[in-house]
TILUM-756075 format. One record per residue (C-alpha): x, y, z; residue in one letter. Coordinates in steps of 0.5 Angstrom, whole numbers, plus 500, padded with zeros to 3 digits. Layout:
XYZA ...
//
This chain:
544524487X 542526479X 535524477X 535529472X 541531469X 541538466X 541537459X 537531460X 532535463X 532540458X 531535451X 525532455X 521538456X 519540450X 515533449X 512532455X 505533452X 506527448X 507523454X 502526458X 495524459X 490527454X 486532460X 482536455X 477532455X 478532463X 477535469X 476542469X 483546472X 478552473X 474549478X 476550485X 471545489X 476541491X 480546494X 475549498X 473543500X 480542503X 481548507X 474549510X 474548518X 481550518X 483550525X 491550525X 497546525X 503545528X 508550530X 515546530X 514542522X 518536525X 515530528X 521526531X 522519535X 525519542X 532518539X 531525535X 530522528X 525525524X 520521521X 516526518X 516534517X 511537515X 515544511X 517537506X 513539500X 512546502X 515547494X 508545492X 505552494X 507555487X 505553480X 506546477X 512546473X 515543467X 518536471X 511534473X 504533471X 500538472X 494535474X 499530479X 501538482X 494539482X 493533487X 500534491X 498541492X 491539495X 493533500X 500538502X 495541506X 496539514X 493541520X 487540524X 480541520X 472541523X 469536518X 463537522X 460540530X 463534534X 468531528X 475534526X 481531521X 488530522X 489531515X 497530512X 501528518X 502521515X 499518508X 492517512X 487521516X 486520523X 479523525X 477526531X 469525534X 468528541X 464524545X 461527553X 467525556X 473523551X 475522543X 474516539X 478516534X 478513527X 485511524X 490512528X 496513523X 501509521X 506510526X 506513534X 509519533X 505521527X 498519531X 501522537X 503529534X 495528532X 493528538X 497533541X 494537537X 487536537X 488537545X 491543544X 487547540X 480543542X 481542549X 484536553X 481529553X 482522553X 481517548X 476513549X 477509544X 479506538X 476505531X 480501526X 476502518X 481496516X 486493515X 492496513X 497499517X 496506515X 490505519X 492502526X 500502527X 499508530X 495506536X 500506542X 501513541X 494514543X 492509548X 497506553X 495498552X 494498561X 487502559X 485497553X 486492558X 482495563X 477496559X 478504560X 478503553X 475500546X 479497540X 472496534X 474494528X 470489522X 470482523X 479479520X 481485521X 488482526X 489476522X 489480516X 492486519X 499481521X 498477515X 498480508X 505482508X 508476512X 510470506X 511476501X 514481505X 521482503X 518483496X 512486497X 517491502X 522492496X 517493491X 514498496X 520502495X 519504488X 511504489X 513510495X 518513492X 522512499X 530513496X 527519491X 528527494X 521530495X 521536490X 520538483X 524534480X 523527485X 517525490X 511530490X 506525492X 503517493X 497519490X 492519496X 496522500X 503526502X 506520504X 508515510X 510517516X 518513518X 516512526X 514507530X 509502528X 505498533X 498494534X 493494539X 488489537X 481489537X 477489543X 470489539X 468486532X 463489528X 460482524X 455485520X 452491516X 447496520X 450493528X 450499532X 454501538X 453507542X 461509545X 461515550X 454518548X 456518540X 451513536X 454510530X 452504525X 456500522X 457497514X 461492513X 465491506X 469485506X 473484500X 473491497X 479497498X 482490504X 479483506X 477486513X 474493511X 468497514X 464504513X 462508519X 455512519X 454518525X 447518524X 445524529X 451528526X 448526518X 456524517X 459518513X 466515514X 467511507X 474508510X 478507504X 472504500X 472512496X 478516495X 480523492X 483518486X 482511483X 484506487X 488501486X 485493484X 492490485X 497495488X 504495485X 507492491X 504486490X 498484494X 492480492X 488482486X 481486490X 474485487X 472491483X 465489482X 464487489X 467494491X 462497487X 457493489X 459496497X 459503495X 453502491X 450499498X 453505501X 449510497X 443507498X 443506507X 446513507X 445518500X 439520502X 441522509X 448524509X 449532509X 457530510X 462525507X 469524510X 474519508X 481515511X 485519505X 484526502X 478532505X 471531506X 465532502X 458536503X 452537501X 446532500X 447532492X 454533493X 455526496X 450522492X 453524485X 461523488X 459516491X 455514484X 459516479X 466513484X 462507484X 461507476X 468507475X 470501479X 463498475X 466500469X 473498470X 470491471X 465490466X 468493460X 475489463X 471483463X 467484456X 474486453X 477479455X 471475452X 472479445X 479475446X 483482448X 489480454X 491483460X 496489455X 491490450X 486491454X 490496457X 492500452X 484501450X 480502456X 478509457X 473511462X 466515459X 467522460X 462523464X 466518469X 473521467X 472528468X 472529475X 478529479X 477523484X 476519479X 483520475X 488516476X 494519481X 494513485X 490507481X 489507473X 485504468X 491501464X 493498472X 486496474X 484493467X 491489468X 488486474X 481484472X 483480468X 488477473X 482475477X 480472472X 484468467X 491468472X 497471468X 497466463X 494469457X 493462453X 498464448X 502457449X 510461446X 508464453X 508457458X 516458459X 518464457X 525465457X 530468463X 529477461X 536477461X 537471457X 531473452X 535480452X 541477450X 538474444X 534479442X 540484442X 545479438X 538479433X 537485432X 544487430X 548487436X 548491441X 551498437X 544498432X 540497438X 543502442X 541507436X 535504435X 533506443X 537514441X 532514435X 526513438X 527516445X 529522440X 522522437X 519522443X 517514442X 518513449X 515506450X 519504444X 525506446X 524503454X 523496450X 529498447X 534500451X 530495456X 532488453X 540492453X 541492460X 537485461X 542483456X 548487460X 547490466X 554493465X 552497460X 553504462X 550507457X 545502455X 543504462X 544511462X 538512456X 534507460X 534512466X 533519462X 527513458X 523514465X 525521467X 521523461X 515518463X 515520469X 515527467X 508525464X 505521468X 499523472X 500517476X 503519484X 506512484X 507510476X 512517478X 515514483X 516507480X 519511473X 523515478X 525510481X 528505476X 531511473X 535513481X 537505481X 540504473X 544510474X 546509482X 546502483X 541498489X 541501495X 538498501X 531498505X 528504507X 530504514X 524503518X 523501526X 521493527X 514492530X 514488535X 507487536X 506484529X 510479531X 507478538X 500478535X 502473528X 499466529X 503461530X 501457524X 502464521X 509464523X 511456521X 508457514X 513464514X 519458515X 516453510X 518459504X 524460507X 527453506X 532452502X 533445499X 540445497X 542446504X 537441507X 538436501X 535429503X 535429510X 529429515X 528432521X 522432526X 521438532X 516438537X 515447540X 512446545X 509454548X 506453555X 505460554X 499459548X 497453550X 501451544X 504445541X 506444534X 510438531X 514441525X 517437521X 523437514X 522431509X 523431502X 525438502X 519440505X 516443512X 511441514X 507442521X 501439525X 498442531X 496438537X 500430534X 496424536X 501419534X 508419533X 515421536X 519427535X 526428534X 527433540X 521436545X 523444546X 518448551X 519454552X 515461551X 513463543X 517469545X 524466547X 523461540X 523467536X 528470539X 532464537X 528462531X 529470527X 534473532X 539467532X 539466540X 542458542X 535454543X 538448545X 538449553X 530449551X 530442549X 527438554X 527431550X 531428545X 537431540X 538438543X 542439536X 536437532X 532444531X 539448530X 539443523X 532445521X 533453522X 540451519X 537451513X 532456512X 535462508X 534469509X 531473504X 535477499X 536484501X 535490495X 535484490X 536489483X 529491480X 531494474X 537489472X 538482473X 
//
């Protein structure tokens, strides 16, 4: 596979300073805070850099990114290099006596605290065989012990679907151990990704740069971490809910308090405060860079003044007191003055994200305009973590306005806009044909006007996806914004696009299905997944009414198409349905998602009625084109 191809690769250096970010006025490239930061309390790592699943399949290596060690080359921003090569660093790390990390195993950090008898740990990675390689490491260079429990900081699964390879569920149940995580955390751990998972999951692809090598010319990073490990990915649910700031528990000897923070970094979030150690965890709530108000692979628009608002909370419970700060992404801080400075100044990016977002959008400015003037204040934007290697200000201002003003921008010509491959079409024939846009596009990529020429170049391969070389100037468009891009993930989706123009679609990133998500989706959760996947051509005018019943959950649901609509109630008072069908949640997904014969479960009526009803939903479209049509 070609990303860059030679001569590609060698007309694009030279401009590179002109699509790079402007770091003069940034960060200092001689200050080695950071990198002290991140190897102190080094204890070791693994011996063997591969972490398989019991097939034999690698899920993740840890050699992969051993091409950062050297000096940024001209492929990459070499602030983005700068960023790679602090969270390469992997192994086990004393944060502080009694707290140690886990730290480049997966995209997130799982953390250590020992307890009198056992560990609790924080974040237990995205899939078992990372968190198990976690553990067995922490075993093997501190001493055994079992873990005592589990602390879930919110609800994204680089922050829990690792649980199993820590605990057996067998000892949640005999409560040998605690499950603790803020109040919603299951129902938005299993929820985010449900009705928009297919898109979410393809969009995802390009976010992590997931078909990309890993190398200098590829993937070198996500931004707030090395990248997710390709296991097993599983869930234990909470045991224990934390439902305000400043509950406390006392776990195997070890004091901590609780802060909660919905609605910023995820809906269900909270910060961990270790008052005997003078050590705070800030989850995902601080970060090593810019975080993202609306991540790229879709989501619900988060608050950034709500997310200043916590950190600034944060800074006035604990900045006084805490002589340590450790994070679910990236290395630890320390030092009283140290702490303060960071979480304020963090905090007043995401505080002057949303105000000057906010008062641009009043002056009349959209969502693009805002985007190409937005900059934060120097003070703000000459320290590291608050540059964009995973969030942006372009991004973030982008979502702010979303939040507020929804998509459109009051502009009436953009109420129906066209198709983009029609539109495409259109503005090529205007333009003089394809043939004059095509040189136009050369022209202007020549020059170095790269957003230019990707506008360009774009409306071509929109207007015929079989143009070839409309496609290949496209791909080399992207190589070079990519070469710019200070961004881990703008990197990963310019690359992305680039690999997909020049060779084709390729199918989802191969990853295990969790069984436990599926087990621990409510049941109006799952029916609202059938309802998005109704197809009304297939349904036409006919109706149908079903009644589930789970005897298993204590469940019964009449479900019901009419009108090209599914509907479902809980617990019918009146009426009739068209069949009865009793039997376990587990069997009817089985049938419902795996296509097992379900009429034997009819206990009344039409035993053929659901088959009709499941008939007419449609899968989702695997790999749809992203950069074509």
């Amino acid at each position: 596979m070609r990303l860059f191809a030679g001569a590609v690769l060698a007309a694009v250096l030279a401009p590179v300073s002109a699509a790079a970010p402007a770091l003069a006025a940034g960060p200092d490239f001689a200050d080695h805070r950071d990198f002290d930061f991140a190897d102190r309390g080094f204890v070791g790592t693994r011996t063997d850099p591969k972490i398989t699943a019991a097939d034999g399949r690698v899920v993740w290596d840890l050699s992969a990114f051993d091409f950062l060690k050297g000096p940024a080359p001209a492929s990459v921003n070499p602030s983005l290099w700068r960023q790679s090569q602090l969270l390469a660093r992997h192994g086990l790390f004393e944060v502080t006596p009694g707290v140690w990390q886990v730290r480049g195993f997966d995209l997130a950090n799982a953390t250590f605290i020992a307890g009198k008898t056992g560990w609790i740990v924080i974040d237990p990675l995205t899939s078992a065989e990372a968190a198990r390689a976690a553990l067995d490491l922490a075993n093997a260079k501190l001493g055994a012990r079992p873990v005592v429990a589990l602390i879930y900081t919110h609800s994204h699964a680089d922050h829990f679907a690792g649980a199993r390879g820590m605990v057996a569920q067998a000892d949640v149940d005999s409560r040998k151990v605690q499950v603790i995580a803020p109040e919603g955390f299951l129902e938005h751990a299993v929820s985010e990704n449900v009705i928009a998972g297919p898109a979410m999951g393809r969009r995802a692809t390009y976010q992590f740069g997931s078909f990309l090598p890993k190398g200098p010319q590829g993937l070198v990073n996500a931004g707030i971490g090395p990248g997710l490990s390709a296991g097993t990915q599983t869930l234990i649910p909470p045991t224990v809910d934390i439902t305000r700031t400043g509950q406390a528990l006392t776990i195997d000897g070890v004091r901590l308090e609780f802060q909660l923070t919905p609605g910023t970094e995820a809906p269900a979030e909270m910060n961990i405060w270790l008052p005997d150690l003078k050590a705070l965890c800030l989850a995902e709530n601080a970060n090593a860079t810019l975080h993202n108000v609306l991540t790229p692979r879709g989501a619900l628009v988060r608050d950034a003044s709500q997310w200043a608002a916590y950190l600034g909370e944060s800074l006035r419970l604990y900045g006084d007191s805490a002589e340590v700060l450790f994070t679910s992404h990236a290395w630890p801080r320390f030092g009283r003055e140290v702490i303060a400075d960071y979480i304020e100044k963090h905090r007043d990016a995401y505080k002057y994200l949303h105000d000057q977002t906010v008062r641009l959008m009043n002056d009349g400015l959209t969502g693009p305009e805002i985007a190409n003037r937005i900059r934060l204040p120097e003070v703000l934007d000459r320290e590291w973590y608050n540059r964009g290697y995973y969030g942006t200000m372009s991004f973030n201002s982008r979502a702010v306005y979303q939040r507020y003003m929804g998509w459109y921008d009051a502009n009436p010509v953009n109420l129906a806009p066209l198709d983009p491959a029609d539109a495409g079409a259109r503005y090529v024939a205007m333009m003089g044909g394809r043939d004059a846009v095509l040189a136009a596009a050369r022209t202007a990529h020549q020059a170095g006007d790269d957003r230019w020429a990707g506008e360009l170049a774009n409306r071509l391969v929109m207007a015929d996806a079989g143009d070839t070389a409309a496609k290949a100037l496209l791909a080399s468009v992207y190589e070079r914004q990519a070469i710019g891009a200070e961004s881990a993930i703008w990197r990963n989706m310019y690359l992305s696009g680039a690999q997909e123009l020049r060779d084709g679609v390729r199918a989802a990133a191969p990853q295990s299905a969790s069984l436990d998500y599926i087990r621990n989706t409510p049941t109006p959760m799952l029916l609202d997944l059938f309802a998005v996947r109704l197809d009304p051509d297939k349904a036409g005018a006919s109706s149908v009414a079903v009644d589930l019943v789970f005897p298993d959950r204590k469940e019964r649901f009449r479900v019901r198409v009419k009108h090209s609509v599914l509907t479902y109630e809980a617990d019918p008072a009146a009426g009739t349905a068209d069949a009865v069908y009793t039997l376990p949640r587990a069997q009817f997904l089985a049938g419902a998602l795996g296509g097992a014969d379900l009429s034997k479960a009819a206990t009344s009526g039409d035993p053929a009625a659901l088959g009709r009803l499941l008939s007419w939903l449609t899968p989702p479209r695997a790999g749809f084109p992203i950069v074509t049509r």
